[in-house]
C-alpha positions as CSV (number, residue, x, y, z in Angstrom):
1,X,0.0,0.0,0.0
2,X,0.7,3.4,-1.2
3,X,1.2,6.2,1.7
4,X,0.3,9.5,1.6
5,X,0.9,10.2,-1.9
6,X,-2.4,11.9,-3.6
7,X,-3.5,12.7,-7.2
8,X,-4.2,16.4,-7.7
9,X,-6.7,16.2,-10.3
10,X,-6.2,18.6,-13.6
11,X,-8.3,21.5,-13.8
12,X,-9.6,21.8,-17.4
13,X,-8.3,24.6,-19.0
14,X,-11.2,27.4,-19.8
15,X,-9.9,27.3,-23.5
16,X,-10.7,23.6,-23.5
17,X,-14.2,24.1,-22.8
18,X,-15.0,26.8,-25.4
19,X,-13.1,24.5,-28.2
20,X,-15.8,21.7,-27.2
21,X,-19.0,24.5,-27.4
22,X,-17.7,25.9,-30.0
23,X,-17.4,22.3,-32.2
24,X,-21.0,21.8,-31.2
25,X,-22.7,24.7,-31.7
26,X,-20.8,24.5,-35.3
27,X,-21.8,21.4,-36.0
28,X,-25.4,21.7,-35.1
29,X,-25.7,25.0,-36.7
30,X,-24.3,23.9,-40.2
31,X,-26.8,20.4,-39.7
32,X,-29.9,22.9,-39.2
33,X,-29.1,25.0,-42.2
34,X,-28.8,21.6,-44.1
35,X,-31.8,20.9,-42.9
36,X,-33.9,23.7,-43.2
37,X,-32.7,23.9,-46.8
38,X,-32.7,20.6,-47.9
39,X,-35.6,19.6,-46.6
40,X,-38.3,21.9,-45.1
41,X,-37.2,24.6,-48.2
42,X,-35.7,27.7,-46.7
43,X,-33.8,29.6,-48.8
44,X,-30.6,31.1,-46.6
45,X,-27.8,33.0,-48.3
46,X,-25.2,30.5,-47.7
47,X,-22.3,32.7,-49.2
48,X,-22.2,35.2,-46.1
49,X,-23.1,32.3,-44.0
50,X,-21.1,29.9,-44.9
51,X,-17.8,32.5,-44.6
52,X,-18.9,33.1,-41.1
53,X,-19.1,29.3,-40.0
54,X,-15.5,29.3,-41.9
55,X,-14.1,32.1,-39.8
56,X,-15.4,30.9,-36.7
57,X,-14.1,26.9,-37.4
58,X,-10.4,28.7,-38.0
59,X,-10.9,30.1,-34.5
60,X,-11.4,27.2,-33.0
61,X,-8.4,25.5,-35.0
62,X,-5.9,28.2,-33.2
63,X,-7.5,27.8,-30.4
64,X,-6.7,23.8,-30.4
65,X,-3.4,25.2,-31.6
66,X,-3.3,27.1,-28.3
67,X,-4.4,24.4,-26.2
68,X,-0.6,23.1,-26.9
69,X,1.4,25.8,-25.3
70,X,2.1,25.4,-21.9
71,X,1.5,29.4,-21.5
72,X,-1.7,30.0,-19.1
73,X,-4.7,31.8,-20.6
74,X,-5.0,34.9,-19.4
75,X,-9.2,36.4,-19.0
76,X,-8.6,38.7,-21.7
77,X,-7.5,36.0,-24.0
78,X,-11.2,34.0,-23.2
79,X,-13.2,37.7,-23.3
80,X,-11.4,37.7,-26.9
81,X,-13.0,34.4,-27.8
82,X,-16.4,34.8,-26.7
83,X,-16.4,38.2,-27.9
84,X,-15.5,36.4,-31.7
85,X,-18.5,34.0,-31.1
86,X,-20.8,36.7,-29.6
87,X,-19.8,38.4,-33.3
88,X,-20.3,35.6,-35.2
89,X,-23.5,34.2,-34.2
90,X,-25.2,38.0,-34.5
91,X,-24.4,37.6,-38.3
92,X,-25.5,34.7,-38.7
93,X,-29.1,35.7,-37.0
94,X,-28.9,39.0,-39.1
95,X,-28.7,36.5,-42.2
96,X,-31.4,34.3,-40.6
97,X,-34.3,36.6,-39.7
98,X,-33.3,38.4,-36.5
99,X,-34.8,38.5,-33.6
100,X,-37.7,36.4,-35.3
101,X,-35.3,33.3,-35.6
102,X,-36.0,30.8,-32.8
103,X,-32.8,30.5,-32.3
104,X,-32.1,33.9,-31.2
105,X,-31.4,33.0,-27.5
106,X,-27.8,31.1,-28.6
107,X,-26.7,34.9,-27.9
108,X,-26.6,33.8,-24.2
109,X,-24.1,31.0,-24.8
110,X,-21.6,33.7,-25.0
111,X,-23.2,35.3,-21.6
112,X,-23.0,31.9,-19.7
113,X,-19.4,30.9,-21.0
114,X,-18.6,34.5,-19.6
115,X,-20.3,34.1,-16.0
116,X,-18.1,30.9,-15.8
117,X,-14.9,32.0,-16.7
118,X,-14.4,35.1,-16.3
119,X,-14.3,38.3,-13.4
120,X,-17.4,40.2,-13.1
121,X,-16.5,43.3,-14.9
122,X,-15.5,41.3,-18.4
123,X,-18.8,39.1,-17.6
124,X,-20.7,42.3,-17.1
125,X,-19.4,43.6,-20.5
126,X,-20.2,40.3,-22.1
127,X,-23.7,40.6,-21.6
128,X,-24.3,44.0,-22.1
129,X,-22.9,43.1,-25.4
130,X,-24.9,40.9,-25.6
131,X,-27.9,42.9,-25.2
132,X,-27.2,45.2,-27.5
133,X,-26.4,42.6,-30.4
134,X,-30.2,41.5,-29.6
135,X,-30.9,45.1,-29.6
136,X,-29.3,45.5,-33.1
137,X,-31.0,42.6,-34.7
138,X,-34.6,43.9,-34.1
139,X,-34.0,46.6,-36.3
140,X,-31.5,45.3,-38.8
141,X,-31.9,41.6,-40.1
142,X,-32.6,40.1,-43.8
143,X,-36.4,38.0,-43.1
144,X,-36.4,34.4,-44.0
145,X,-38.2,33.1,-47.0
146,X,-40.5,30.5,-45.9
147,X,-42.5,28.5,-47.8
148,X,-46.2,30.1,-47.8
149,X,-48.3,27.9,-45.1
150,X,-45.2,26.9,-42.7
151,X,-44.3,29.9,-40.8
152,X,-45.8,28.9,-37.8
153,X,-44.9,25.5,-37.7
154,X,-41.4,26.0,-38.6
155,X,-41.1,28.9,-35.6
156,X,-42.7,26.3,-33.2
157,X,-40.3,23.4,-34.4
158,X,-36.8,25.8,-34.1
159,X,-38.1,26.6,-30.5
160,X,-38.5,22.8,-29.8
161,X,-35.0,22.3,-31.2
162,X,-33.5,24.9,-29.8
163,X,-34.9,24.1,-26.2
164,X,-33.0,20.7,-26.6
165,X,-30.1,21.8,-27.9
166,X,-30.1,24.3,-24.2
167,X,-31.2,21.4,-22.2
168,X,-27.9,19.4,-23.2
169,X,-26.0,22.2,-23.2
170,X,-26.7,23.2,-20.1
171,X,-26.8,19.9,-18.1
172,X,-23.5,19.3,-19.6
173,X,-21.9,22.2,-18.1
174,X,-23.7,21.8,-14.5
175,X,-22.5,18.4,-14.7
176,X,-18.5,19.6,-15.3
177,X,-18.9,22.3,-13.1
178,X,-20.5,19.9,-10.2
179,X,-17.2,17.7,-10.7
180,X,-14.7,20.4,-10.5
181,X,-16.5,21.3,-7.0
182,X,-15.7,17.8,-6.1
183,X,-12.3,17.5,-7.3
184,X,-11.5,20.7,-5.4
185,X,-13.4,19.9,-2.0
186,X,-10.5,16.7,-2.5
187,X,-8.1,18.9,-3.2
188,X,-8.7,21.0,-0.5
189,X,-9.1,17.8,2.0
190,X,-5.6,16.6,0.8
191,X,-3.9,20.3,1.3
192,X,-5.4,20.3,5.1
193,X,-4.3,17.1,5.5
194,X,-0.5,17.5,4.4
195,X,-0.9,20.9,6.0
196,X,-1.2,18.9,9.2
197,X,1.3,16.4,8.8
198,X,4.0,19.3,7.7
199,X,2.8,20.6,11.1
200,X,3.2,17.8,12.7
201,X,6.8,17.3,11.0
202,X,7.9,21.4,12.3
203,X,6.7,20.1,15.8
204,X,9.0,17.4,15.8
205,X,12.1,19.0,14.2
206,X,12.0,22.0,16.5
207,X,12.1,19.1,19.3
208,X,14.9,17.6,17.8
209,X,16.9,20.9,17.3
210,X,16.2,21.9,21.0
211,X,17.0,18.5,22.1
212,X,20.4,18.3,20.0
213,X,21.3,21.7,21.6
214,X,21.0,20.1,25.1
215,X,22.7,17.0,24.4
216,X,25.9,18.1,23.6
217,X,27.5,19.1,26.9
218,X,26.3,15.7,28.9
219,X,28.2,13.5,25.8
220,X,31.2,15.4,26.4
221,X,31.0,14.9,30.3
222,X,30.0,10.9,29.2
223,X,33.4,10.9,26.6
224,X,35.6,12.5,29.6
225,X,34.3,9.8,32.1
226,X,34.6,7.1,29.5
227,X,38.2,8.1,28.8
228,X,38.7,8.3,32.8
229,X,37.3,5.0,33.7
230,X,39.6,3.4,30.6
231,X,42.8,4.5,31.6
232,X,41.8,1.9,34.9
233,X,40.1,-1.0,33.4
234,X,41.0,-3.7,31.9
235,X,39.2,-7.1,31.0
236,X,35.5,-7.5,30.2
237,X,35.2,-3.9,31.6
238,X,37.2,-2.4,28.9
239,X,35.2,-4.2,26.4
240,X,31.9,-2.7,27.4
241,X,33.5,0.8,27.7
242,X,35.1,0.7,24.6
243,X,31.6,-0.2,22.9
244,X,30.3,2.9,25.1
245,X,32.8,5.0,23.4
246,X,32.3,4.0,19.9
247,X,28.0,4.4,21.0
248,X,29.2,8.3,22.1
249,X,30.7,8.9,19.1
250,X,28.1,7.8,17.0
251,X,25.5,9.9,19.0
252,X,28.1,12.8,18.5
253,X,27.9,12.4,14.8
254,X,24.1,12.2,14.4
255,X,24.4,15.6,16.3
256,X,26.5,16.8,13.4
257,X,24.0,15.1,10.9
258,X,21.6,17.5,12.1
259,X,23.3,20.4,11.0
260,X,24.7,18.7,7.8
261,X,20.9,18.3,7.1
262,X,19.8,21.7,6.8
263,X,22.4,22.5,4.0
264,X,21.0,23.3,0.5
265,X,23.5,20.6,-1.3
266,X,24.7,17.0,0.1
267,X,28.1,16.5,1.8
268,X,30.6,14.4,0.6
269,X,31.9,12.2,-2.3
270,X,30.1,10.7,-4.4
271,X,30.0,6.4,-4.3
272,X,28.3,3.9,-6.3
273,X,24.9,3.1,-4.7
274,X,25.9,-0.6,-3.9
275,X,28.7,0.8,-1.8
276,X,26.1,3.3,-0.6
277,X,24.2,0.6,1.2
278,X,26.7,-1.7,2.2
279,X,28.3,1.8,3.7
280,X,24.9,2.0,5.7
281,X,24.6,-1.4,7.0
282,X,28.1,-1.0,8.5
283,X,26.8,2.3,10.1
284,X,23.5,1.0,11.6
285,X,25.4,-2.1,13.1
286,X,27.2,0.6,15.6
287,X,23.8,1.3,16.5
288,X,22.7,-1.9,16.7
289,X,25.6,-4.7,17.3
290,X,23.2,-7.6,17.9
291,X,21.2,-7.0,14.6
292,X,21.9,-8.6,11.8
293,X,21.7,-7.1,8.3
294,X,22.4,-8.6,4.7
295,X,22.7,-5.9,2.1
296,X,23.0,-6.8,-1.7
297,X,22.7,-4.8,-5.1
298,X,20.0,-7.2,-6.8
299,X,19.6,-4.7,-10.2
300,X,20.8,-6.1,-13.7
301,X,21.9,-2.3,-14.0
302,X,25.6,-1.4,-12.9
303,X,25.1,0.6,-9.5
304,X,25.5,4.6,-10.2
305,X,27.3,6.7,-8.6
306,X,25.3,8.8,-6.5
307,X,25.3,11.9,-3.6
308,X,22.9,11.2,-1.1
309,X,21.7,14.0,1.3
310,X,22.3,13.2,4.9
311,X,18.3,12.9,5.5
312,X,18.5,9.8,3.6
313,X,21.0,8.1,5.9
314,X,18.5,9.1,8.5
315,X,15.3,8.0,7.3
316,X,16.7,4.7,5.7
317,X,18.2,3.6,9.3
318,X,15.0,4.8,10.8
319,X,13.5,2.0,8.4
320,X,16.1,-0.6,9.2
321,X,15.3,-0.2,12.9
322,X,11.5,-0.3,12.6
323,X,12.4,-4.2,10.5
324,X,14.7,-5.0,13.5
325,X,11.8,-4.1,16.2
326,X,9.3,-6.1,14.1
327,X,10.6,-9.3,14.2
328,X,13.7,-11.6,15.6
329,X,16.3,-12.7,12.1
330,X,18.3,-11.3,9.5
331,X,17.0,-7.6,8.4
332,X,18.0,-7.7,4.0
333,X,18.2,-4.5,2.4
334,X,17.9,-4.9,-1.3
335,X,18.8,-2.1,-4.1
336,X,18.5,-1.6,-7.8
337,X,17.8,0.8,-10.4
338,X,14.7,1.4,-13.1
339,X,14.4,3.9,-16.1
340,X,14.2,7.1,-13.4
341,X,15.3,6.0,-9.8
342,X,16.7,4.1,-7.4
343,X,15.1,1.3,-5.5
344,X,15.4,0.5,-2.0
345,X,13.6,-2.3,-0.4
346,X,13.8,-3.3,3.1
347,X,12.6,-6.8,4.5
348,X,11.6,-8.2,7.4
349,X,9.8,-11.3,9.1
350,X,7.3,-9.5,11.3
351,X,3.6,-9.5,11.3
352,X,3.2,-7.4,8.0
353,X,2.4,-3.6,7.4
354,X,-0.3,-3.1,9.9
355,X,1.3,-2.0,12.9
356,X,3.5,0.2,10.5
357,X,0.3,1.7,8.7
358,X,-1.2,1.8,12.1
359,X,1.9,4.1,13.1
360,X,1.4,6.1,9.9
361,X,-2.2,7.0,11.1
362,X,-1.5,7.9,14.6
363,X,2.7,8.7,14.5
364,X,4.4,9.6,17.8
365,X,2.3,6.0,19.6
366,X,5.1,3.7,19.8
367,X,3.8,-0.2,19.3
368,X,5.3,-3.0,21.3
369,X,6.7,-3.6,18.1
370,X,9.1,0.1,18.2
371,X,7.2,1.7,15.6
372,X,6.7,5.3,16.6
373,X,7.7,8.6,14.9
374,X,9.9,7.2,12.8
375,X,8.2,5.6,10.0
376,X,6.6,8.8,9.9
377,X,9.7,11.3,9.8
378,X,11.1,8.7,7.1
379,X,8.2,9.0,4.9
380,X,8.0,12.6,4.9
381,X,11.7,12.9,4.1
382,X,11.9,10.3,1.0
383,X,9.0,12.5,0.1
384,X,10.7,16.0,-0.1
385,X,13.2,14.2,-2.1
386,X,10.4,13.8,-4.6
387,X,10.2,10.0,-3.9
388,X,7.6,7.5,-1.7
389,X,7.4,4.9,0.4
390,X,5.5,1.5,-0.3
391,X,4.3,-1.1,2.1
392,X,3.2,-4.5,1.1
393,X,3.0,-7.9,2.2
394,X,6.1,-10.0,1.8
395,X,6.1,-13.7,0.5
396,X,6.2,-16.1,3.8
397,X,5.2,-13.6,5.9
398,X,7.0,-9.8,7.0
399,X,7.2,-6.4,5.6
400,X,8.6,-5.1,2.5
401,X,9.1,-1.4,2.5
402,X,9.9,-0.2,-0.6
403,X,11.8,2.7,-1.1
404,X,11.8,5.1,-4.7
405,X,13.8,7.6,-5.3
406,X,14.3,10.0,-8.0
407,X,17.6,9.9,-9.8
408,X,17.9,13.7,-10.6
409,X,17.8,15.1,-6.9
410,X,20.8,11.5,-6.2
411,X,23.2,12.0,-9.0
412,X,26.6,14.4,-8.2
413,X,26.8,17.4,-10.6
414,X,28.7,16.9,-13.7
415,X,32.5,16.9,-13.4
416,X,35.5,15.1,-12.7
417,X,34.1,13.3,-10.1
418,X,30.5,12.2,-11.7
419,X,32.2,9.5,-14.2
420,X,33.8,7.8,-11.0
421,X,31.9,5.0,-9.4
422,X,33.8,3.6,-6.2
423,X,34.2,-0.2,-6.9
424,X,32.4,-1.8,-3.7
């Protein structure tokens, strides 16, 4: 199972929607004039007409055109293109009758579109304009010629038509429009959400950083009394305070991994990732001398060399100590590379990833299985790196975490040292 990443859903672009209403309202207008011409025998000047339906289908090619650039649409570009159609439709009506048409109320497509997409003052404008292209076609419009006995009928049957064609019209666009409002009540659920976990994440650095402060004077009085109490012992007692020793200087240097882990760029030389991990087993057994750990590159791919930023040390031994709490045996950290990232998994033979989704939900509640904050801290980290975590059941029983990371924010900066992989 996949933790917390979340699909934003893509808003449709306003041009989008006008290239859709536009190819329809083409489409049915050049089927009507077929129609009424063909078959009911209403004689339309097609030449001014048909120029008109041209000029508005090579809008709506540039604006496909448009569609492709990666440029946003700014509200005077859309006032632009309803402000075309607005245009376009009033000729065709003067052509068509006028105000007499039935099909005189497409002039509040334009209007609608407008209300949608645009602020109020270029929506206001829109259907003022609106107005006064209605205005204009009461007075100046070239009457249809109908065939004699027909009138009627053929007014009634364009009003019929033209309610349907506003029916689908307009349930099409409620319908979109009632979507986006869900996608972006999801959105905004997933923003409060992360919000909360980044919250939760300040809470606990600024715990950490206080805590680190305060730790360092009592690890120098413990390294002074370790180096006291060694200059006397000898036996099994030296044993056990040289192990303290080497434990002190290991908690010295996650001090000093806390301020590495604020710098803007990673620390250090580049090493091929196989070394990488093998270089991080050998790390966690100073934390952990009685665990036992089996690292291997398992990848076809020849291991990369790669820059890892000290968070990753952190949140990867976080993982290797939540296997070793999980279960008794032999933690295995596998690696390997795909077309874009590195892959990390870890594997364990505990009870599976319930406790550890269980710690996901409710982090800082320690199981009796050791699973606290930081399967939590680890997953937020390999996220800011631009990668995720996965959790999923392994074969036989245990855990296997998964671990992706993206090769671009890994891989050293081209030079000298990029083209040299350290041989494990």
């Amino acid at each position: 199972m996949h933790f917390p990443t979340r699909l934003s859903p893509t808003a449709e672009p306003p041009l989008a929607r006008l290239l859709w209403l536009r190819n329809f309202l083409l489409t049915g207008l050049l089927l009507l004039m077929l129609w009424s011409q063909l078959y009911i025998g209403v004689q339309l000047p097609w030449l001014p007409m048909g120029i008109t339906l041209l000029l508005l289908a090579a809008l709506n090619a540039f604006t496909a055109l448009r569609l492709r650039q990666a440029a946003a649409t700014q509200p005077s570009e859309i006032l632009l293109n309803l402000l075309a159609d607005l245009a376009g439709l009033t000729v065709l009506l003067l052509f068509a009758g006028g105000w007499t048409n039935p099909f005189v109320s497409l002039l509040l497509l334009p209007v609608v579109m407008a209300a949608l997409l645009l602020p109020p003052l270029m929506a206001w404008l829109t259907g003022g304009l609106a107005v006064l292209a209605y205005t204009l076609l009461a007075f100046v419009n070239l009457p249809l010629v109908l065939p004699a006995g027909k009138a009627f009928s053929l007014h009634v049957s364009g009003m019929w038509f033209n309610f349907a064609a506003s029916a689908v019209v307009v349930v099409f666009m409620v319908l979109k429009l009632r979507t986006r409002l869900a996608d972006r009540e999801r959105e905004l659920a997933a923003f409060r959400e992360d919000n909360l976990r980044n919250e939760q994440v300040v809470a606990v650095a600024l715990t950490a950083a206080g805590a680190a402060h305060e730790l360092g004077t009592p690890l120098n009085t413990l390294a002074i009394l370790n180096e006291s109490l060694l200059a006397h012992a000898d036996g099994e007692t030296r044993e056990d305070l040289e192990l303290m020793r080497t434990q002190i200087e290991r908690c010295r240097e996650l001090l000093r991994d806390l301020s590495r882990t604020a710098q803007a760029a990673p620390a250090g030389e580049p090493v091929a990732a196989d070394r990488y991990l093998q270089q991080l087993c050998e790390e966690w057994r100073l934390l952990r001398p009685a665990a036992q750990v089996q690292a291997r590159w398992s990848g076809a791919q020849a291991a990369l060399p790669i820059l890892p930023p000290a968070k990753l040390d952190q949140s990867l031994i976080n993982l290797l100590n939540n296997a070793a709490d999980a279960a008794p045996g032999t933690v295995k950290i596998e690696g390997r590379l795909d077309a874009e990232g590195l892959c990390i998994d870890i594997l364990d033979n505990g009870p599976g990833p319930t406790p550890a989704l269980r710690a996901m939900a409710e982090p800082g509640r320690s199981s009796k299985n050791g699973l606290g904050l930081g399967l939590f801290l680890s997953n937020a980290s390999i996220e800011s790196l631009g990668g995720h975590v996965v959790l999923s059941e392994r074969g036989g029983g245990g855990t296997c975490v998964s671990i992706w990371l993206p090769l671009q924010g890994l891989q050293p900066a081209p030079g000298p040292q990029a083209h040299q992989g350290a041989q494990p």
